[in-house]
N, CA, C and O atoms as CSV, one atom per row, in Angstrom:
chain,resi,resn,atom,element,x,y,z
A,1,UNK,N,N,60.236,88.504,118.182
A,1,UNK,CA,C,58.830,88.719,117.894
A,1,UNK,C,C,58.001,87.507,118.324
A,1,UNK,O,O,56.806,87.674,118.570
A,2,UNK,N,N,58.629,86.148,118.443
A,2,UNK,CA,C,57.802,84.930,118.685
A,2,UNK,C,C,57.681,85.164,119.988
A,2,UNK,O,O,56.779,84.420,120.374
A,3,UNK,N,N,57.992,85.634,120.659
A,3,UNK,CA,C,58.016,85.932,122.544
A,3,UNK,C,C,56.920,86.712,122.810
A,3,UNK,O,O,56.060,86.476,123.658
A,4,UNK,N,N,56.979,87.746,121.985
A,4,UNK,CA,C,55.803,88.215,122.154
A,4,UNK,C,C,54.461,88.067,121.677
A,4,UNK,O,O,53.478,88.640,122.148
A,5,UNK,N,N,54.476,87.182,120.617
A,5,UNK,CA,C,53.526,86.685,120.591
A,5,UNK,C,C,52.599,85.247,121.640
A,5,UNK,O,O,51.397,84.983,121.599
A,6,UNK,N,N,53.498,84.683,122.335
A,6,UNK,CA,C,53.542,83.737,122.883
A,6,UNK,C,C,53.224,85.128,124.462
A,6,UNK,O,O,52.156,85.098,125.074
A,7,UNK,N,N,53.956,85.807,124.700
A,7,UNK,CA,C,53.003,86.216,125.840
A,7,UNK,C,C,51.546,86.730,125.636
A,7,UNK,O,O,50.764,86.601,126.578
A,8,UNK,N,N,51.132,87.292,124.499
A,8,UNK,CA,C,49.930,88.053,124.039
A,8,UNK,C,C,49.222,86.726,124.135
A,8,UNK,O,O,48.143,86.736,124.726
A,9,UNK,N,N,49.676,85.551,123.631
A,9,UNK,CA,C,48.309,84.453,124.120
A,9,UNK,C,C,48.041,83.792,125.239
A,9,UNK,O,O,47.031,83.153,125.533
A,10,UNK,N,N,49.694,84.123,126.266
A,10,UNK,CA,C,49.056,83.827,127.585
A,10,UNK,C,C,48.522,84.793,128.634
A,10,UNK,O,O,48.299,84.601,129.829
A,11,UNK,N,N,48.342,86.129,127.707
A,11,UNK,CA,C,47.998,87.229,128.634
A,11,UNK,C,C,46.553,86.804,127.993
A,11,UNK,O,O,45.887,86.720,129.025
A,12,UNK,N,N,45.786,86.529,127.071
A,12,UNK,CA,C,45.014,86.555,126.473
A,12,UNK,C,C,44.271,85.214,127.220
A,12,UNK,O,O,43.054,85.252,127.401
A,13,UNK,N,N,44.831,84.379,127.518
A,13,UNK,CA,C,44.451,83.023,128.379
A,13,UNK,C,C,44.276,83.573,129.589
A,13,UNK,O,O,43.319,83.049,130.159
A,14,UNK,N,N,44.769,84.360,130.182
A,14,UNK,CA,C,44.669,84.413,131.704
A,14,UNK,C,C,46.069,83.821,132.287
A,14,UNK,O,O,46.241,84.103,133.473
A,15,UNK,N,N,46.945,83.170,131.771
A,15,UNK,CA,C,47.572,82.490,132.600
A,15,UNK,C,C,48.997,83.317,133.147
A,15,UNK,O,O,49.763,82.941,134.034
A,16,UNK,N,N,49.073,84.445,132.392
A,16,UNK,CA,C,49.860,85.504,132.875
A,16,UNK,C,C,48.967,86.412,133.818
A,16,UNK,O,O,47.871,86.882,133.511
A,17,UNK,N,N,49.951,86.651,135.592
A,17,UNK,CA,C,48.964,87.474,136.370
A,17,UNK,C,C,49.412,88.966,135.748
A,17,UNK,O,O,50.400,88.937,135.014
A,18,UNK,N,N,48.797,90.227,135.967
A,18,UNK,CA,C,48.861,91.710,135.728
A,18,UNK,C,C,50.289,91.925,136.850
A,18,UNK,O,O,50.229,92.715,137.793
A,19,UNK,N,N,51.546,91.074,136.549
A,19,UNK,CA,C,52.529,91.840,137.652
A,19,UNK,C,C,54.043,91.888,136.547
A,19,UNK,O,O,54.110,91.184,135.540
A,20,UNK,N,N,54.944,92.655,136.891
A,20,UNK,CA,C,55.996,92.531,136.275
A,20,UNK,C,C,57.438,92.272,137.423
A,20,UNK,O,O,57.444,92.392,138.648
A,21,UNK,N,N,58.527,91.904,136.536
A,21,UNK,CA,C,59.950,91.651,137.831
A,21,UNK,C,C,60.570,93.324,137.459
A,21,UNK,O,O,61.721,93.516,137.850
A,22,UNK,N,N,60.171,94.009,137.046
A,22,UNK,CA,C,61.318,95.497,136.356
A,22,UNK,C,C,62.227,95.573,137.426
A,22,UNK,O,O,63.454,95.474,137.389
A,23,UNK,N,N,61.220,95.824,138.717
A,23,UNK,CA,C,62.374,95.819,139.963
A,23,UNK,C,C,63.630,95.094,139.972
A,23,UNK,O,O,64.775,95.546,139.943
A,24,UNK,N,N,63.072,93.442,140.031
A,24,UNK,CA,C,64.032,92.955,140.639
A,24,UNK,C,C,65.227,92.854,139.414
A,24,UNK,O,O,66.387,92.555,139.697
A,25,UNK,N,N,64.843,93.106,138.202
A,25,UNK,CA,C,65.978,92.847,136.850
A,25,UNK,C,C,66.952,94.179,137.043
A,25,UNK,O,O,68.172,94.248,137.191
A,26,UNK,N,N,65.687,95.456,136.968
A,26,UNK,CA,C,66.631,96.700,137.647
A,26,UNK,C,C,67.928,96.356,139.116
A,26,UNK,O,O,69.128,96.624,139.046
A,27,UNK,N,N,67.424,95.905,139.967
A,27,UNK,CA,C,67.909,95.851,141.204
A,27,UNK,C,C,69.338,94.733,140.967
A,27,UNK,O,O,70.294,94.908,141.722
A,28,UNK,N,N,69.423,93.561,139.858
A,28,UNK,CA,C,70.237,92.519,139.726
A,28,UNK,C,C,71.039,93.042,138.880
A,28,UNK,O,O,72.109,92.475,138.659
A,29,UNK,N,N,70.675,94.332,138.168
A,29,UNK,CA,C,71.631,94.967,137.302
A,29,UNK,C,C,72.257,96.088,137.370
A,29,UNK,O,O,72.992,96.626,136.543
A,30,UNK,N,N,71.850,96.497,138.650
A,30,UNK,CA,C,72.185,97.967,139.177
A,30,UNK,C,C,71.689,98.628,138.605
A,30,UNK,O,O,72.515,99.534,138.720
A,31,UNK,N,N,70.822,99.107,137.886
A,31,UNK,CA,C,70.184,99.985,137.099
A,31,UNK,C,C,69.209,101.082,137.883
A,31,UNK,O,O,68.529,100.916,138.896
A,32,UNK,N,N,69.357,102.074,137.186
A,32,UNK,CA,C,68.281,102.998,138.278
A,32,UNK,C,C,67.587,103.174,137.617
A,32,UNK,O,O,67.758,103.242,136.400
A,33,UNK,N,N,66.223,103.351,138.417
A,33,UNK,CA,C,64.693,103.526,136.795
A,33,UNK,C,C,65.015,104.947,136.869
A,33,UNK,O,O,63.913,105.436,136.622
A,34,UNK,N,N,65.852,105.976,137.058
A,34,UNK,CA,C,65.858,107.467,136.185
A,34,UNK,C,C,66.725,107.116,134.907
A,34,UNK,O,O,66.822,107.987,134.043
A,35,UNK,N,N,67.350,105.925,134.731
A,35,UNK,CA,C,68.226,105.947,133.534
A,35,UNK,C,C,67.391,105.261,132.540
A,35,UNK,O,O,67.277,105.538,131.346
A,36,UNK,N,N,66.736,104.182,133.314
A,36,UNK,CA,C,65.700,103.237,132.318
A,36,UNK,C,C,64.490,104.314,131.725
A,36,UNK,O,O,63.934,104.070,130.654
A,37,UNK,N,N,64.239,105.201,132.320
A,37,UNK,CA,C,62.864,105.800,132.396
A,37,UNK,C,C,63.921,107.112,130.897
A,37,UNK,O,O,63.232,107.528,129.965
A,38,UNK,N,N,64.932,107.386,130.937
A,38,UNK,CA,C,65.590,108.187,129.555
A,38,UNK,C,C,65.731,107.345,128.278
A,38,UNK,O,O,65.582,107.699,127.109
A,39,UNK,N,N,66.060,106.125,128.792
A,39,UNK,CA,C,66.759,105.668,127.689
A,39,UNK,C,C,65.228,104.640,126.510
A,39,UNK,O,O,65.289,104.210,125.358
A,40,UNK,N,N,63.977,104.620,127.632
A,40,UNK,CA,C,62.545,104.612,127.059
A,40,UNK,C,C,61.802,105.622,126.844
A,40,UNK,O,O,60.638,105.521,126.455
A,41,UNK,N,N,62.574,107.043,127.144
A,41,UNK,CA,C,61.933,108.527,126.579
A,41,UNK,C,C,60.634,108.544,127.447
A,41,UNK,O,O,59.992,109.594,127.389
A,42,UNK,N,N,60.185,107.632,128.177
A,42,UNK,CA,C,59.244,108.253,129.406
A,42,UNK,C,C,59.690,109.035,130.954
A,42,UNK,O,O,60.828,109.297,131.345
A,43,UNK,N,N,58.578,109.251,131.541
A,43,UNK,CA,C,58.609,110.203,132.427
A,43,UNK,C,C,59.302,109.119,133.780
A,43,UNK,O,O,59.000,107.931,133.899
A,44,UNK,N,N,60.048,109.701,134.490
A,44,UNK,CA,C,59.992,108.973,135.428
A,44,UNK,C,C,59.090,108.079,136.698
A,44,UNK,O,O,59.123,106.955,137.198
A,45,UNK,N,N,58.236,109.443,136.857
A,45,UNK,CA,C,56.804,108.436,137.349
A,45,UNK,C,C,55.960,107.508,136.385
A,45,UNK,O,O,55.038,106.837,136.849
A,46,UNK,N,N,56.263,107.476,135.121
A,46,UNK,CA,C,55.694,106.177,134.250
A,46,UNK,C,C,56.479,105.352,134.999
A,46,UNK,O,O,55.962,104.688,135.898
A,47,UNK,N,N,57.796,105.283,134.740
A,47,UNK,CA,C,58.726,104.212,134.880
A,47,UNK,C,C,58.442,103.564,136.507
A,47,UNK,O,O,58.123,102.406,136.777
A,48,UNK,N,N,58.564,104.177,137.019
A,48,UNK,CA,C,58.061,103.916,138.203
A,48,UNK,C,C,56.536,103.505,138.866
A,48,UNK,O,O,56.508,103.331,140.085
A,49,UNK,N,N,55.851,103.420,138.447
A,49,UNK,CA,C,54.676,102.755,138.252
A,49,UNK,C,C,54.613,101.482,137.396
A,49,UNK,O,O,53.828,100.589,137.714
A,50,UNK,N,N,55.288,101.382,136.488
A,50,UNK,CA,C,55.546,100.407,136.001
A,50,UNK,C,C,56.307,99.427,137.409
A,50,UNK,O,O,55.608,98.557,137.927
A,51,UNK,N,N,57.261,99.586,137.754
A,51,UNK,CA,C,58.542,99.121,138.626
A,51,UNK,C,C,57.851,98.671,140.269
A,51,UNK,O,O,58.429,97.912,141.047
A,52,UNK,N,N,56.494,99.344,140.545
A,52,UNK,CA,C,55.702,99.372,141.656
A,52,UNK,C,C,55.052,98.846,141.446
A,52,UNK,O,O,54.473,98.441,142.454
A,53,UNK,N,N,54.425,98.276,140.023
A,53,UNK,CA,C,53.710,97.391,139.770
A,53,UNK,C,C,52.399,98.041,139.758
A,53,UNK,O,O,51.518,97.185,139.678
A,54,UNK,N,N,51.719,99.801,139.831
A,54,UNK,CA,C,51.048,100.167,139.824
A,54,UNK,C,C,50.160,99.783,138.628
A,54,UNK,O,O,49.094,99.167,138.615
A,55,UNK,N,N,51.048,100.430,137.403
A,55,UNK,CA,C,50.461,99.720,135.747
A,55,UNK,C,C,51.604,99.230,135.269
A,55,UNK,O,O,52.826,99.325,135.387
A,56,UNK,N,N,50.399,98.428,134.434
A,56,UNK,CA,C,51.868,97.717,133.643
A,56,UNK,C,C,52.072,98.183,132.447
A,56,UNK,O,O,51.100,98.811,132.028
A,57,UNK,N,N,52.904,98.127,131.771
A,57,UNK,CA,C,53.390,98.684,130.077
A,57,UNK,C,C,53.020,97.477,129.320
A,57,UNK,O,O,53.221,96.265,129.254
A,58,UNK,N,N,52.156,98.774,128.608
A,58,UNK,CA,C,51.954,97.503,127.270
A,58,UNK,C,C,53.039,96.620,126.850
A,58,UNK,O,O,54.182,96.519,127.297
A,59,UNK,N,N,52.429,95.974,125.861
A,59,UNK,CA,C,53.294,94.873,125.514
A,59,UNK,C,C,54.853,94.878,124.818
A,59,UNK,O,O,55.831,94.160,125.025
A,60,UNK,N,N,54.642,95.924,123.978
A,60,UNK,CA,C,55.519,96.845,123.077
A,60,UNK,C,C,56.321,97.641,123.889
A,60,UNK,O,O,57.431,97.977,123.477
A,61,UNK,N,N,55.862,98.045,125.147
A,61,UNK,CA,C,56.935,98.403,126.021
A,61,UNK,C,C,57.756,97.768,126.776
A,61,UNK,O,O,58.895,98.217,126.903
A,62,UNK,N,N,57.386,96.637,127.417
A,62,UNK,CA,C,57.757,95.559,127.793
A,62,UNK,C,C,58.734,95.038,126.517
A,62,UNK,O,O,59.849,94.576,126.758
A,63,UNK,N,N,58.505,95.088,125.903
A,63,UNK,CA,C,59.835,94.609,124.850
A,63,UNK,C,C,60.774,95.529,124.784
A,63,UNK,O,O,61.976,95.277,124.696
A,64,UNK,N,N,60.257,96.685,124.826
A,64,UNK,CA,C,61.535,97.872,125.075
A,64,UNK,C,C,62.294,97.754,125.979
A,64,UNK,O,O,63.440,98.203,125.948
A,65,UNK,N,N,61.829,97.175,126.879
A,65,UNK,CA,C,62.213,97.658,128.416
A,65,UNK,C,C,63.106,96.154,128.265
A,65,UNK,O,O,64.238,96.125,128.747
A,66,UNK,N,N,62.693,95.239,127.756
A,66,UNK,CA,C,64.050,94.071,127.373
A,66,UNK,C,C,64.929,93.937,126.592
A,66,UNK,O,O,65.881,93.157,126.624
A,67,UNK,N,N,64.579,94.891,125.657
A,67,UNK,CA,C,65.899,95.161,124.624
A,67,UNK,C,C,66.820,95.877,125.514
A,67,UNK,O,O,67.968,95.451,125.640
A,68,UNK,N,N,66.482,96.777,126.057
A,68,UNK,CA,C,67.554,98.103,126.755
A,68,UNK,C,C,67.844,97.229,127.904
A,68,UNK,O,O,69.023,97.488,128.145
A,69,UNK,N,N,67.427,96.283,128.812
A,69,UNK,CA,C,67.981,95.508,129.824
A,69,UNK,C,C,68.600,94.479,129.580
A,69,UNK,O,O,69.068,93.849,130.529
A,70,UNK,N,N,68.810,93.939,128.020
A,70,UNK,CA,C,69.145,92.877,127.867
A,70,UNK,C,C,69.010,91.476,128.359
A,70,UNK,O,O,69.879,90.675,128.704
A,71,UNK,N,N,67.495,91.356,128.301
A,71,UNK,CA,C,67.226,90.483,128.798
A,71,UNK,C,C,65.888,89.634,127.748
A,71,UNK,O,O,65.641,90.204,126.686
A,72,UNK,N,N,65.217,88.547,128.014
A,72,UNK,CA,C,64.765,87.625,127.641
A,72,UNK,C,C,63.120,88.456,128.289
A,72,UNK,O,O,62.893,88.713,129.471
A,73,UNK,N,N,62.295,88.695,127.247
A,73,UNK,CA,C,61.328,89.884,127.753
A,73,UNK,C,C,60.547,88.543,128.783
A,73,UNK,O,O,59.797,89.044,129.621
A,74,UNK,N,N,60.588,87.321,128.836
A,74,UNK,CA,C,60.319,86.081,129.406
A,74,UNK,C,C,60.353,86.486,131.306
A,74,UNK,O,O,59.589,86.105,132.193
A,75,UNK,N,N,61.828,87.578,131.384
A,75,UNK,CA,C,62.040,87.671,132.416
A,75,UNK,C,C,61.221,88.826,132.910
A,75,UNK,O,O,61.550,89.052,134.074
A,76,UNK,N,N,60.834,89.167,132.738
A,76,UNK,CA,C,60.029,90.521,132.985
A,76,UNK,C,C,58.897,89.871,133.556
A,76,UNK,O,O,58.312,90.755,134.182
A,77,UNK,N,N,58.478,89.149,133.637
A,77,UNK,CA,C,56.785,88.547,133.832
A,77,UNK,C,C,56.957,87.901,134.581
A,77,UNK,O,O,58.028,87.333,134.793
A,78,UNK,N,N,55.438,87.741,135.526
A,78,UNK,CA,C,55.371,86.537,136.580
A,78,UNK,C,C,54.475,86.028,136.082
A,78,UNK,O,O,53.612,86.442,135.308
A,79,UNK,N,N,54.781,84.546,136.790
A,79,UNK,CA,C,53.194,84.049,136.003
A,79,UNK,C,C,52.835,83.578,137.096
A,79,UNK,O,O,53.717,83.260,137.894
A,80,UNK,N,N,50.997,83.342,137.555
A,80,UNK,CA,C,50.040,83.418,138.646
A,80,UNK,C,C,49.401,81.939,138.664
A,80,UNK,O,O,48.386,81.653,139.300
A,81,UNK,N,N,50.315,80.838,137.691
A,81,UNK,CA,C,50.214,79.310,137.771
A,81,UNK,C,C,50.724,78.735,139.454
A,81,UNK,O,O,51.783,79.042,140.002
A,82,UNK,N,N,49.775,77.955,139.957
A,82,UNK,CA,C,50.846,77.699,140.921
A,82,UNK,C,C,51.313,76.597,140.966
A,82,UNK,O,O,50.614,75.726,140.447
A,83,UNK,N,N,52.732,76.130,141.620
A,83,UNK,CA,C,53.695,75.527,141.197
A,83,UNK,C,C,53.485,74.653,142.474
A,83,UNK,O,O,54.237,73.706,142.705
């Protein structure tokens, strides 16, 4: 829950850009978004818009989508700081 609060204030700052990695976590895990897109009870063209970066999933989904990938919801996000 502290993760997500900590992104809600850097989405809230600006310092998070509007993009997500779903792809590339899908793609490093073999995962296909028709399995991700069941096992989050959405449609597959959600999931996929999400994954295209069309829209992004709320925040609460984005945590879904890291519980079921097992991952650090940290990884899901880019951030638009430049390095």
């Amino acid at each position: 829950m502290r993760c997500i609060y900590i992104i809600f204030l850097l989405l809230k700052t600006n310092i998070i850009l509007a993009m997500n990695r779903i792809k590339e976590v899908l793609d490093k895990k073999g995962i296909k978004q028709t399995w991700l897109a069941e096992q989050l009870g959405k449609s597959y063209n959600m999931v996929n818009s999400y994954v295209q970066n069309r829209q992004q999933p709320r925040l609460e989904v984005l945590n879904d989508i890291a519980k079921i990938l097992d991952v650090d919801i940290i990884e899901l996000i880019t951030s638009n700081k430049k390095k």
